[in-house]
Kinemage of the C-alpha trace (Angstrom):
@kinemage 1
@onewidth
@group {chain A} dominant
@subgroup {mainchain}
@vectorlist {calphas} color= white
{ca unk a 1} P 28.848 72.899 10.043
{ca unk a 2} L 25.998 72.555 7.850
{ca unk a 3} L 28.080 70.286 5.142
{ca unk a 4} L 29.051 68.065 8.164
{ca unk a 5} L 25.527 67.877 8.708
{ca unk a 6} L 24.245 66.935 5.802
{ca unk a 7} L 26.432 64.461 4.113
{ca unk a 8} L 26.345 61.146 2.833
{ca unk a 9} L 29.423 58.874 3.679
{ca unk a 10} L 32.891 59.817 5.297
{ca unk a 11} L 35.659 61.396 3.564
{ca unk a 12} L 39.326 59.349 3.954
{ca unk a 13} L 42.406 60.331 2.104
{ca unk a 14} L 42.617 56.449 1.226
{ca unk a 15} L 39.650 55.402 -0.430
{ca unk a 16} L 38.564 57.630 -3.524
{ca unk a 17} L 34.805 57.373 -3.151
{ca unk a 18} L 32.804 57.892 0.106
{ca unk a 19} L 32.909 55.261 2.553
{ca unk a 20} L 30.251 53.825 5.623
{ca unk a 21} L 31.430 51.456 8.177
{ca unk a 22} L 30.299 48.141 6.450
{ca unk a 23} L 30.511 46.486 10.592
{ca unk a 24} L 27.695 49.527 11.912
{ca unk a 25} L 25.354 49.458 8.863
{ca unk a 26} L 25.380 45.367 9.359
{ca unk a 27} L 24.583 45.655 12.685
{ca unk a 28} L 21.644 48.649 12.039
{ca unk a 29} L 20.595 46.101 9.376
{ca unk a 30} L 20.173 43.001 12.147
{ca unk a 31} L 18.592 45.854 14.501
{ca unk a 32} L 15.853 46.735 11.569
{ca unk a 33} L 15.065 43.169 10.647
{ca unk a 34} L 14.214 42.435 14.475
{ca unk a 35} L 11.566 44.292 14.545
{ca unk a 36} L 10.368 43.287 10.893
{ca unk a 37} L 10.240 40.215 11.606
{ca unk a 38} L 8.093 40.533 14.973
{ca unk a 39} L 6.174 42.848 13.397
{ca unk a 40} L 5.325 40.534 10.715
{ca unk a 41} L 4.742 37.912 12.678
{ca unk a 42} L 2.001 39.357 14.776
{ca unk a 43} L 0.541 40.081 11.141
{ca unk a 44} L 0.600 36.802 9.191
{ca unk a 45} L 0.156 34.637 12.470
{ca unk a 46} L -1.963 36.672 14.762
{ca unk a 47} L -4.087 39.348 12.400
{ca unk a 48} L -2.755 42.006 14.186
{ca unk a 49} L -1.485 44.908 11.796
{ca unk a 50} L -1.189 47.820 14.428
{ca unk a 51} L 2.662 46.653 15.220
{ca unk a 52} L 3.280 46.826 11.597
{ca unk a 53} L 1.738 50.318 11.468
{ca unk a 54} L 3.848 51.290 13.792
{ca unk a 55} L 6.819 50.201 12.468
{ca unk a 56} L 6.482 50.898 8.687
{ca unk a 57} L 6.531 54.568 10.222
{ca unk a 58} L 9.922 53.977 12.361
{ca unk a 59} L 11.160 52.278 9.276
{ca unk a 60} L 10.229 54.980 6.827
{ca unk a 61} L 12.282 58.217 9.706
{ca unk a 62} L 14.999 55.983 9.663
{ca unk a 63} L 15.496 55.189 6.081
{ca unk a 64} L 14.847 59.483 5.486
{ca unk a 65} L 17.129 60.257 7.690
{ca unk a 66} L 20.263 57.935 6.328
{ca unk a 67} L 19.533 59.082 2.913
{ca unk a 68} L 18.558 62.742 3.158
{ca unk a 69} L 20.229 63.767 6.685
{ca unk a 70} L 23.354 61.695 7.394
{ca unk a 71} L 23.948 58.024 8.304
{ca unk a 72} L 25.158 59.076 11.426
{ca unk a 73} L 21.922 60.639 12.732
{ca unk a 74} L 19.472 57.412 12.115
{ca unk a 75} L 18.475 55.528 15.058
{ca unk a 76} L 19.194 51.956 14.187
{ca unk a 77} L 22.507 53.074 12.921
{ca unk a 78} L 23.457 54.962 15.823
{ca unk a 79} L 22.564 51.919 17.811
{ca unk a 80} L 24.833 49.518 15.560
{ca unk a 81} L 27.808 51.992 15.640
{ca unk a 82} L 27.144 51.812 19.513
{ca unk a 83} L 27.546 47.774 19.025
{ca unk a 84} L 30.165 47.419 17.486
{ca unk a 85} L 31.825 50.485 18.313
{ca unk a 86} L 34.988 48.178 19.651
{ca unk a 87} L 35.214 46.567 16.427
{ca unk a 88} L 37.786 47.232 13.565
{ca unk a 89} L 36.155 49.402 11.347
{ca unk a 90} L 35.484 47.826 7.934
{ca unk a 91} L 35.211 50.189 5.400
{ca unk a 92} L 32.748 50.270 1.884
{ca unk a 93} L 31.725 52.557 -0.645
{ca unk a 94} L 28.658 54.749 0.233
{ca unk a 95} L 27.072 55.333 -3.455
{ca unk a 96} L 25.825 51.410 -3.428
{ca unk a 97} L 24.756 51.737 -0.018
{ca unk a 98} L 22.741 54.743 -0.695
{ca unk a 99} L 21.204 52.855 -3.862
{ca unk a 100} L 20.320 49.823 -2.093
{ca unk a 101} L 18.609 52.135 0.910
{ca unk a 102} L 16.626 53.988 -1.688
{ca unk a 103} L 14.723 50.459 -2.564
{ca unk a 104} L 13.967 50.361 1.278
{ca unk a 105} L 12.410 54.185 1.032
{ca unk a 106} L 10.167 53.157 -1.776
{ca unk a 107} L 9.465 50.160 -0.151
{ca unk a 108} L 8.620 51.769 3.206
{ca unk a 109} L 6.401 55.048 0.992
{ca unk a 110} L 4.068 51.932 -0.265
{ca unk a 111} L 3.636 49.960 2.633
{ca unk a 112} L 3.101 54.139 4.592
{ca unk a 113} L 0.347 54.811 1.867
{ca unk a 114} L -1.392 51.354 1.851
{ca unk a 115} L -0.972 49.842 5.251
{ca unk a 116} L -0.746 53.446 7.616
{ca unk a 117} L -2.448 56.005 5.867
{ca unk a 118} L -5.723 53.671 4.257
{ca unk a 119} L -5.767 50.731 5.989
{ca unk a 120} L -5.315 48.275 2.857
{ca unk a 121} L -4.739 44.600 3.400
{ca unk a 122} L -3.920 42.043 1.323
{ca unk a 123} L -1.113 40.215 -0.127
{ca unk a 124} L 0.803 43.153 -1.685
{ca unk a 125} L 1.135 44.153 2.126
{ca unk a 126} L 3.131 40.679 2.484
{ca unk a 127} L 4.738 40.857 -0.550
{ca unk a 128} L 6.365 44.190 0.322
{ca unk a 129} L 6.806 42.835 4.028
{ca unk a 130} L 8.875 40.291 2.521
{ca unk a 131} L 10.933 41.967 0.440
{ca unk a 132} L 12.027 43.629 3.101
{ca unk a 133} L 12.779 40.893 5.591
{ca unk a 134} L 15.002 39.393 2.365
{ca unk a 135} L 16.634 42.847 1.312
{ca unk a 136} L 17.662 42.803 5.542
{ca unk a 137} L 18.087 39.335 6.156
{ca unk a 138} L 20.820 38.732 3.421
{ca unk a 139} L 22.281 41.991 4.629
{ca unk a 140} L 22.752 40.882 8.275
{ca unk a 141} L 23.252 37.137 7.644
{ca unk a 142} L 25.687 36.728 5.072
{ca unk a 143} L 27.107 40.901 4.803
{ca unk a 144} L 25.339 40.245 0.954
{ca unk a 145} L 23.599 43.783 -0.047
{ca unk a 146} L 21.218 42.634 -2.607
{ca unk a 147} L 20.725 46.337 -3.536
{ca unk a 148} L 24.378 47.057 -3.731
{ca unk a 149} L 24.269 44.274 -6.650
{ca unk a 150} L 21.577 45.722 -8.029
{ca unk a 151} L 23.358 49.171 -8.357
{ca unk a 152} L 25.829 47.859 -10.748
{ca unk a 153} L 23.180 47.416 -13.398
{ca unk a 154} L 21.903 50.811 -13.171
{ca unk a 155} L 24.976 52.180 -12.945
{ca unk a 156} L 27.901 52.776 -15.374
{ca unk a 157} L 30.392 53.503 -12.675
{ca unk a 158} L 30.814 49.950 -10.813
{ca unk a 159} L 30.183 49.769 -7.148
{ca unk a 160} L 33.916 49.715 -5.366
{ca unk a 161} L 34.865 48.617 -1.830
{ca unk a 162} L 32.249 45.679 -1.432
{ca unk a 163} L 32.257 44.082 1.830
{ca unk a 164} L 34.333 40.974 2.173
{ca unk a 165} L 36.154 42.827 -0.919
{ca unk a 166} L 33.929 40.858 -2.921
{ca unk a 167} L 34.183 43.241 -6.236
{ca unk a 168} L 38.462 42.954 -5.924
{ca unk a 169} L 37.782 39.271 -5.414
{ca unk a 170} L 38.990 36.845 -7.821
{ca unk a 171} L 36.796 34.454 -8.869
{ca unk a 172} L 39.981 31.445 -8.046
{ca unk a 173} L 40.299 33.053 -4.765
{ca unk a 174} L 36.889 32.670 -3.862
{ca unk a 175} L 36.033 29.626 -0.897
{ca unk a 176} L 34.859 26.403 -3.396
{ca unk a 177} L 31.963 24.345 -2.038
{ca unk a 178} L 32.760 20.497 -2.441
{ca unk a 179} L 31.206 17.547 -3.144
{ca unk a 180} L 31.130 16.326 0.316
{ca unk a 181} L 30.155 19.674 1.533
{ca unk a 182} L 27.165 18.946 -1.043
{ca unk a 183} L 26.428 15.810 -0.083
{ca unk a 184} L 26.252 16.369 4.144
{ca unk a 185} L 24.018 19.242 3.256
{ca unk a 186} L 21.281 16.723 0.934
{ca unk a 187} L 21.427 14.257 3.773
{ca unk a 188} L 20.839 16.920 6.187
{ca unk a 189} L 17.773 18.024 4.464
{ca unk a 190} L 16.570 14.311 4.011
{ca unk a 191} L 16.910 13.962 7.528
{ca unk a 192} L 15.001 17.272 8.577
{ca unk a 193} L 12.225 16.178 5.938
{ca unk a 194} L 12.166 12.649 7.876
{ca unk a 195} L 12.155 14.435 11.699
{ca unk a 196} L 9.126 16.334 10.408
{ca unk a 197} L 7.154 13.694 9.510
{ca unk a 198} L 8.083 11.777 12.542
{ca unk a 199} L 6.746 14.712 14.770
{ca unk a 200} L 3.648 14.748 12.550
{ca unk a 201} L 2.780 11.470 13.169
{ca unk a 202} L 3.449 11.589 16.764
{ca unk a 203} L 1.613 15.148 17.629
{ca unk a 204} L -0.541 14.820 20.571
{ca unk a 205} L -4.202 15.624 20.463
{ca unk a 206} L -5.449 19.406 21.091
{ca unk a 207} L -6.664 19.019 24.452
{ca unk a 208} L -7.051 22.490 25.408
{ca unk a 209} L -9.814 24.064 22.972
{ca unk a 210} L -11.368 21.696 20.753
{ca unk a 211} L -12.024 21.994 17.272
{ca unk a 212} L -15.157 24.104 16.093
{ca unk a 213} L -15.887 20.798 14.053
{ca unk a 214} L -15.666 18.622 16.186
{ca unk a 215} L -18.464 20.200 18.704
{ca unk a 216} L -21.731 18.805 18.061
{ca unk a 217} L -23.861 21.717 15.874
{ca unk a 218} L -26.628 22.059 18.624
{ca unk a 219} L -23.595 22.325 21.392
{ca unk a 220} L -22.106 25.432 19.762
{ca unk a 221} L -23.690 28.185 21.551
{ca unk a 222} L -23.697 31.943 19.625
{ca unk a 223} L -20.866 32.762 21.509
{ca unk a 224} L -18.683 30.084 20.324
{ca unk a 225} L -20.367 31.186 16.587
{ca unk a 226} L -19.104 34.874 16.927
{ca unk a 227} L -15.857 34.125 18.632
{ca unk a 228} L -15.098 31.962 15.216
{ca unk a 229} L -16.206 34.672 12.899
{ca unk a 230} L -13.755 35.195 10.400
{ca unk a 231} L -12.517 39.094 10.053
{ca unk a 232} L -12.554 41.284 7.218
{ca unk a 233} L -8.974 41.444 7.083
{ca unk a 234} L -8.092 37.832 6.676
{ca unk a 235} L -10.321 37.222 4.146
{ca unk a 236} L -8.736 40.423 2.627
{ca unk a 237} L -5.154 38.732 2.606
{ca unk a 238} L -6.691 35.428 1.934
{ca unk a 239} L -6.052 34.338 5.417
{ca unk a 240} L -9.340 32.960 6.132
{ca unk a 241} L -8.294 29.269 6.476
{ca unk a 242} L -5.406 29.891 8.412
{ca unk a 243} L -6.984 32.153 10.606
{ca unk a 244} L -9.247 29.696 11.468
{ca unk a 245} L -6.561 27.206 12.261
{ca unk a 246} L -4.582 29.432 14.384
{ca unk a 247} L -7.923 30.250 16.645
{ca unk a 248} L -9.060 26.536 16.586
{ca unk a 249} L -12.357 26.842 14.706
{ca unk a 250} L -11.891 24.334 11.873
């Protein structure tokens, strides 16, 4: 019982290395970045860390558990398997996998010690929150592990059973990109670049709290003064501007 417990992977006669349900940990992956990204958000656009806090902790019994328990046992994962559960499984090798979830770990240790433990902001916090919401968002967007890829280089033995197959994969088999393709995406851009501007130019006024500025000085009572006083923490993170703009005192 206790080697079923602790393991790493699944055992099947057909693949020679230790496999993981590529369609589960995808789905764990879109799970985790959900809440990275609101918790992030509520950090870079509102100044409030606390959701962060909370979830660099989730983050952090999740990742232990997958790495030192069993895949099988962590929350988000149990959740994905749950998802997808009437989906053909699509099998990949475990070793990569458990590379690529160690970066999380040491990821989530830093961001434990610095953010949860003393309170430290700044932008290493967002640099770390961001390699995160990359490492997650190219795993549940596109099925790409960035980790996986980084395994090979560390590694003598080669990561095997990729998802997509993409280390059996051919390089003439692989889907070409063409011109046109090339072209509809430069003219898409061009025209997103052009909509912006348009909107710009046509953005109504601010008619529900006017600008600090634009109050006449001997108007602004101390209230208005305190309400507008920038917090430690954004000029920590060198948010200060910003959080001015997002609370309408510029």
């Amino acid at each position: 019982m206790i080697a079923s417990i602790f393991q790493f992977g699944e055992i099947r006669p057909e693949f020679s290395v230790r496999v993981l349900n590529e369609r589960a940990v995808r789905a764990g992956a879109g799970i985790v970045f959900f809440f990275a990204i609101v918790a992030f958000m509520n950090a870079f656009l509102l100044g409030n860390f606390q959701p962060t806090r909370v979830f660099v902790v989730c983050f952090l019994l999740d990742f232990s558990l997958r790495i030192f328990v069993n895949p099988r046992f962590a929350p988000s994962l149990i959740v994905g398997q749950w998802m997808v559960r009437k989906q053909q499984p699509e099998y990949v090798g475990a070793p990569q996998k458990r590379f690529a979830w160690a970066i999380g770990f040491v990821l989530a240790l830093s961001m434990l010690y610095l953010l949860v433990l003393n309170q430290v902001i700044g932008p290493i916090n967002m640099l770390v929150c961001s390699s995160c919401l990359i490492l997650l968002f190219f795993e549940t967007a596109f099925g790409i592990c960035i980790g996986c890829k980084l395994y090979n280089l560390f590694n003598r033995e080669q990561a095997q059973l990729c998802p997509g197959g993409a280390c059996e994969l051919p390089p003439e088999q692989r889907s070409p990109t063409s011109v046109a393709q090339v072209l509809i995406l430069v003219a898409f851009g061009l025209a997103t670049v052009a909509t912006a501007q348009w909107v710009n130019r046509t953005a109504p006024s601010d008619t529900l709290r006017p600008s600090l500025s634009a109050v006449p000085a001997d108007t602004i009572d101390a209230a208005e003064l305190e309400r507008c006083k920038v917090p430690e923490f954004a000029k920590a993170m060198g948010h200060e501007e910003k959080w001015k703009l997002h609370n309408h005192c510029q």
